[in-house]
C-alpha positions in Angstrom: 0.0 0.0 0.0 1.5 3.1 -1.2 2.6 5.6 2.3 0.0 8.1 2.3 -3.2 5.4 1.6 -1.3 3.6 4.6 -1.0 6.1 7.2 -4.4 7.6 6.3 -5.7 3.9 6.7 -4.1 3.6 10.4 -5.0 7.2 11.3 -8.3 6.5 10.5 -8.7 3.1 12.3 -7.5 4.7 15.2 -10.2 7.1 15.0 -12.9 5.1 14.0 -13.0 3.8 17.1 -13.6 6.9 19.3 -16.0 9.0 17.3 -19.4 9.2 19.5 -22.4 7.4 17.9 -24.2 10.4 17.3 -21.0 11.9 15.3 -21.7 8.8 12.9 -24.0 10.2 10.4 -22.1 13.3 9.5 -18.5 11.6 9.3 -20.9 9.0 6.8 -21.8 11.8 5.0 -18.3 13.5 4.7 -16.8 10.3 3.6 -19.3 9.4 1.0 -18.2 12.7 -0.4 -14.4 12.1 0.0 -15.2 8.8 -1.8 -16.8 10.5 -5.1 -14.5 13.1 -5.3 -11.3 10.7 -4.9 -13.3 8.9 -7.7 -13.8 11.9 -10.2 -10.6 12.2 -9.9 -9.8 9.2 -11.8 -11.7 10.2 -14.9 -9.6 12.5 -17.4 -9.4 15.7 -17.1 -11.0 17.7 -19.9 -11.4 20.5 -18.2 -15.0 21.4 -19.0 -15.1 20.3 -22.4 -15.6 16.1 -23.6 -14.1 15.1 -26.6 -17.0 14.5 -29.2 -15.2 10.4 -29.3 -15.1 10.3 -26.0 -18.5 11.2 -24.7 -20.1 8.7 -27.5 -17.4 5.9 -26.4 -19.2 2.6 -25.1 -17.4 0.8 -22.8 -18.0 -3.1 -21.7 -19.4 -4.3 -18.6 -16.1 -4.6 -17.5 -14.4 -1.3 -18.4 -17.3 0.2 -16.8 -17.2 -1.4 -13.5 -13.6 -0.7 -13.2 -14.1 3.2 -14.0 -16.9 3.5 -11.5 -14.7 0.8 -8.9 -17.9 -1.7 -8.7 -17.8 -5.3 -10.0 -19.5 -5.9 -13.2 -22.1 -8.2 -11.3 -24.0 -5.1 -9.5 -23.6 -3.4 -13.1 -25.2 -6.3 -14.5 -27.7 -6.4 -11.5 -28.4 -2.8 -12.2 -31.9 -2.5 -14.4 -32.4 0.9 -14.2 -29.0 2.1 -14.6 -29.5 5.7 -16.6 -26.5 4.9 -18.6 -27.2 1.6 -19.7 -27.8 -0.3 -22.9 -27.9 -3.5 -25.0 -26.3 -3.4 -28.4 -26.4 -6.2 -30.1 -27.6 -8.2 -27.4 -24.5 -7.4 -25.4 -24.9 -4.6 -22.4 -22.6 -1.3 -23.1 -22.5 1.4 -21.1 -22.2 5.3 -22.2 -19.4 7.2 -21.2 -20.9 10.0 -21.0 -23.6 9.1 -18.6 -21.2 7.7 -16.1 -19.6 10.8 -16.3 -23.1 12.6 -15.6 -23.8 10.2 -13.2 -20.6 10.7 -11.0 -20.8 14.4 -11.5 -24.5 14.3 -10.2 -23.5 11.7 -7.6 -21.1 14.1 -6.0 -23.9 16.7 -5.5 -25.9 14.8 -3.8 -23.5 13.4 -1.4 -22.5 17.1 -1.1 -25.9 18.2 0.1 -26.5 15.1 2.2 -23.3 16.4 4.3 -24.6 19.9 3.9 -27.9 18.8 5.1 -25.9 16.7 8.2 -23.6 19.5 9.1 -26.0 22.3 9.6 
């Protein structure tokens, strides 16, 4: 594990373990926004603007689940995923709607820890 993943990962054992019940909900909150934004971070950066190739790329189950870090089984359990579809009998999914989806993802976690915090 690279050094910083490793002491975050100890530092935040350490405090897992003393943070009151109550506390609970809004660290939740905080990390579930942490979590998207760490993951946003792994798309390209196109700083506004989406390649016209790029947004209309399909990806396979599997390219897909490793972009959004699930495993292609919930992807395959997922019927009424906005960004899903079958060509050719095969599932693909649009990269462009996991883009949207992430993007919307992050505001919602961001007003659930506003909502939390105030």
């Amino acid at each position: 594990m690279p050094v910083v993943a490793q002491t975050f990962a100890e530092q935040l054992a350490a405090t897992v373990k003393e943070i009151p019940t109550e506390e609970i909900p809004v660290l939740m909150a905080t990390l579930s926004v942490a979590q998207t934004a760490l993951c946003a971070r792994l798309l390209p950066a196109t700083n506004g603007q989406t390649r016209a190739a790029d947004a209309d790329a399909l990806l396979t189950i599997d390219q897909a689940a490793a972009r959004l870090g699930m495993k292609p089984g919930f992807l395959y359990r997922m019927k009424r995923c906005p960004f899903r579809l079958k060509v050719g009998g095969r599932l693909r999914f649009r990269s462009d709607g996991i883009d949207r989806w992430i993007e919307n993802r992050q505001k919602q976690d961001a007003r659930c820890a506003a909502d939390y915090t105030s």
